[in-house]
N, C-alpha and C positions, 0 to 999 in steps of 0.2 A: 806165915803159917807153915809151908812148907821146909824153912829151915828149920822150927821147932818138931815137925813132924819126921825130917831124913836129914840131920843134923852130921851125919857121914858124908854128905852130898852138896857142892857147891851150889849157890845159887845163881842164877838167870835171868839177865836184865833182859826184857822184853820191852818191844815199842806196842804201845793200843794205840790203834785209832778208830774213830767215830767210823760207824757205818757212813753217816752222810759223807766224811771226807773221803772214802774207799770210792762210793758212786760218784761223787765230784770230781772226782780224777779221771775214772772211765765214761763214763755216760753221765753227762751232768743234767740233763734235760729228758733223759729215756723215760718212759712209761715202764716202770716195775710188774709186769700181771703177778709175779708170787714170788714170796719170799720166804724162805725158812730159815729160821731162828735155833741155832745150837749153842747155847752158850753155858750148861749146864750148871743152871742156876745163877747167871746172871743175865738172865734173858730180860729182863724189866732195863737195866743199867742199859745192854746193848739195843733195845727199841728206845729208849730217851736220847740214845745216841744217832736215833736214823728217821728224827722228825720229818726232815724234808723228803728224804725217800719215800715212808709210809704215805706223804701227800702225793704220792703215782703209785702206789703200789694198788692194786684189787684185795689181794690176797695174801694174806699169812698166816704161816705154821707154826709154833712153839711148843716144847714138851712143859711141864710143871710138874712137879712133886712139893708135896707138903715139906720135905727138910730143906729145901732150897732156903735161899736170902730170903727174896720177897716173898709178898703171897700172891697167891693168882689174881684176885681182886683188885690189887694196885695195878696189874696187868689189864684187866678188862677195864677196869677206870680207866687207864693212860690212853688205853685205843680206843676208847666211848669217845674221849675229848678229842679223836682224829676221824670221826665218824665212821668208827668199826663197827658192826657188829658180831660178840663173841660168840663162841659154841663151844663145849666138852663132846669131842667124839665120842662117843659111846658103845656099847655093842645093841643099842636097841635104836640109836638114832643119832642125831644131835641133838646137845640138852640148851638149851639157849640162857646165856651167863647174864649177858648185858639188866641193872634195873628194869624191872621189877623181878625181875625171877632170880636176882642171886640170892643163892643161901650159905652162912657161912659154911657149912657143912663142904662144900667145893674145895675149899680150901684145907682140909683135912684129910681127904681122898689119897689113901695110900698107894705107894705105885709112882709111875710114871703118866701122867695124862697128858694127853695127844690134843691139844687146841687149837681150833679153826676161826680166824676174822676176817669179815671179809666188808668191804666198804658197803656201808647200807644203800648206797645207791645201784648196786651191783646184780644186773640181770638175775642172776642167780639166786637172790632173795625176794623176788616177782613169786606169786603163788604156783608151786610146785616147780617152778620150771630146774629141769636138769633133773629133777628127782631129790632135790633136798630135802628131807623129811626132820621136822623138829618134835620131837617127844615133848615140849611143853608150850605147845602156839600159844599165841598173844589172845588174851581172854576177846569175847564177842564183846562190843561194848551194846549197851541198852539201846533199843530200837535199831540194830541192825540187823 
């Protein structure tokens, strides 16, 4: 892409590697509490790439925008299946992504949006503690 794009300009072999192999090198066994995700617009590719990590981590950050690769929902799907639960930061709260509350509409949010998962077992998702506030809590169920 970029040769067709500055076809003036040589190009640059680059090494990727997996996030997991980056933290198996340094800390192979650390507890992750928070991770931020910059990979503008391959942030879905680089979390498939940091399975075992995201299994220590509490917490993580990623931006989204609608022109990116993927969509945000293969995003929330991917860390459903690592027991995340996701959130769209908002200016009125957190909107809570994870089934049943996703709507395609999320994924069409123009801009850059700010997303928060944070492992469902994670004190922080205990009722109110720390001041979490979700703009769409989890309906009453019948007789409670």
């Amino acid at each position: 892409l970029a040769a067709k794009r500055f076809p003036d300009h040589p190009s640059t072999m680059t090494e990727v590697a997996t996030l997991d192999s980056l933290v198996d090198r340094v800390k192979p066994n650390a507890t992750i509490p928070f991770l931020k995700v910059a990979a503008r617009g391959w942030e879905l590719e680089a979390l498939h790439g940091a399975i075992r990590s995201l299994q220590r981590t509490h917490m993580v950050w990623f931006a989204h925008s609608h022109h990116w690769r993927s969509s945000l929902n293969a995003a929330v799907e991917f860390l459903q299946t690592l027991g995340f639960v996701t959130f769209l930061i908002s200016h009125d709260g957190l909107v809570r992504l994870n089934a049943p509350y996703w709507d395609p509409i999320y994924d069409s949010i123009s801009g850059e949006q700010q997303v928060l998962a944070l492992q469902a077992s994670s004190p922080l998702l205990q009722k109110r503690r720390l001041g979490i506030f979700c703009v769409n809590p989890l309906p009453k169920t019948p007789g409670m």
